[in-house]
Steps between C-alpha positions, in 0.01 A plus 500: 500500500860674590820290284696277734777693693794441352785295736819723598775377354728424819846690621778383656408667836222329508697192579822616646429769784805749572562850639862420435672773282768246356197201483299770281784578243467141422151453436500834308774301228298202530161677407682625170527180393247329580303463155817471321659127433838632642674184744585627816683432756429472866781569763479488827625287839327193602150584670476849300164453340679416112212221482226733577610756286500290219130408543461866555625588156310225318179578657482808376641467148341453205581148510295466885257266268701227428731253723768592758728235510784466788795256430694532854842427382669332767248256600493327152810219440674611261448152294144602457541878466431443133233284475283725743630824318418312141294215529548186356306251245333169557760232518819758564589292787384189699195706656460747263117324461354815312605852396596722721502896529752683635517822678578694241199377294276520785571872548416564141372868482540543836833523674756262606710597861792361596560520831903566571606390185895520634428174649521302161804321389642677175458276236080513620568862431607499239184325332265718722661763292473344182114480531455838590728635225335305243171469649407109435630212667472147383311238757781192575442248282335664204606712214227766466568858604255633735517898489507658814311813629518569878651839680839390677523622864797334672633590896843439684653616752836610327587418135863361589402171395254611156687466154621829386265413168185395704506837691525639219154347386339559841565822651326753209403653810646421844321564836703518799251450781642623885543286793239574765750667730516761206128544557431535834213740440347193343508318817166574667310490182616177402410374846151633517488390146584142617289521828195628335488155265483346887237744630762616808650876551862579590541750788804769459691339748558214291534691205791659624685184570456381131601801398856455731594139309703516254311166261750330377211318328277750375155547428493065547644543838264829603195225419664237664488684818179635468350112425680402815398828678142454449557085670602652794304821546159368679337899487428617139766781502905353437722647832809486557403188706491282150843641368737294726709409213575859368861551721431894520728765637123695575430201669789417727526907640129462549526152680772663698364852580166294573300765253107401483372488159390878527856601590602297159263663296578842608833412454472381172251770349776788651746341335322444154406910541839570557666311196210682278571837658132519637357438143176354641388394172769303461569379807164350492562319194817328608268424828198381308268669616317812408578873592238549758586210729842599483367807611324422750765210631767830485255631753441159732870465526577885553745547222341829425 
């Protein structure tokens, strides 16, 4: 009987999809690190994907076995910031019924993520920092020391408001993930990406107005508009049709020149061609789509 195929371990681009130069510099510093118990830091704006890179890089550490645990920093009050990072003990407080673990225990062996850390007042800083630096924390209301073993993986979106000695702590390795309208030759894939979870296709006419917005929001705002995209679409391919929202310069000469969809394609694929200096290869990968229907669109739309 043939031995049991061994599982492959899994890589970061399994989980986060690029053909972004800058996007790949990042994941190459965050695979170096990944079976190391070196904190990093996640930067990035508001939308960016820091979550999902953080589940990226514990899922395929050596610590993918154990717990992921997310404390989301700015929706917890700060008056019970320490009791859910600590825990407490039977009878601490009025309904302090039974023990209770905190986050920090819960992601024991596993790793603990806090999501933008900058938003915690400074004195809950500064005993966030304590328990990392000295690895064990004491519950409220007892006096044993409970060690603590988790990887620390914290996000914000600047470090203005971090303690100069918590940084410290957290940002072994910093990375510095770019804003979606640093990506653009993400665009499509992340779309399709999106779409395919929904069964529906994306033609290249609406491609090309994602690819003209600027995202203030990011990757949360890209699915945002593809969720409301697929509402309004009734065929199984997203058109322009279900992107009224997107206020596109493409769009607006388009509406006004009274192009039909062909005419915006063309356009569109011309333009990409030009920008890549007829590099078909790449053109088609800031398209999405392979070389051989570029080809043979190049030929439908006479841009021989």
């Amino acid at each position: 009987m043939p031995a049991a195929r061994k599982h492959r371990k899994p890589v970061l681009k399994d989980f986060v999809r690029t053909r972004s130069g800058a996007m790949r510099a990042v994941l190459q510093t965050a695979e170096k690190v990944l079976d190391h118990d070196v904190n990093v830091l996640i930067l990035g704006e508001s939308g960016s994907g820091k979550d999902h890179l953080a589940e990226a890089i514990h899922a395929c550490g050596r610590r993918r076995d154990r717990p992921f645990v997310r404390i989301d920093c700015p929706s917890i009050p700060a008056e019970l910031f320490e009791s859910e990072l600590f825990g407490y003990e039977k009878g601490t407080f009025t309904d302090a019924q039974a023990r209770k673990l905190g986050r920090l225990e819960l992601a024991q062996g596993g790793t603990v993520y806090f999501d933008d850390v900058a938003a915690l007042a400074s004195h809950l800083q500064a005993k966030l920092l304590r328990a990392i630096q000295d690895k064990r924390f004491t519950r409220l209301g007892g006096n044993q020391s409970v060690d603590f073993d988790a990887r620390v993986i914290a996000s914000a979106t600047d470090v203005e408001s971090v303690r100069r000695d918590l940084l410290y702590r957290i940002n072994a390795v910093t990375l510095d993930l770019p804003p979606l309208r640093s990506r653009r030759e993400d665009i499509p894939l992340l779309a399709r990406t999106f779409l395919a979870r929904r069964k529906r296709g994306i033609d290249l006419a609406a491609i090309a107005i994602l690819q003209q917005h600027g995202w203030p929001g990011n990757l949360r705002e890209l699915r945002n508009v593809i969720d409301r995209a697929v509402l309004v679409e009734e065929s199984q391919v997203i058109t322009p049709n279900a992107l009224p929202s997107l206020n596109s310069d493409l769009v607006a000469t388009a509406a006004q020149q009274r192009w039909t969809i062909d005419e915006l394609e063309g356009r569109y694929i011309r333009e990409i061609l030009r920008q890549t200096r007829g590099n078909y290869s790449r053109a088609a990968a800031i398209l999405g789509i392979n070389r051989k229907t570029l080809l043979e669109k190049r030929r439908k739309y006479g841009l021989e």
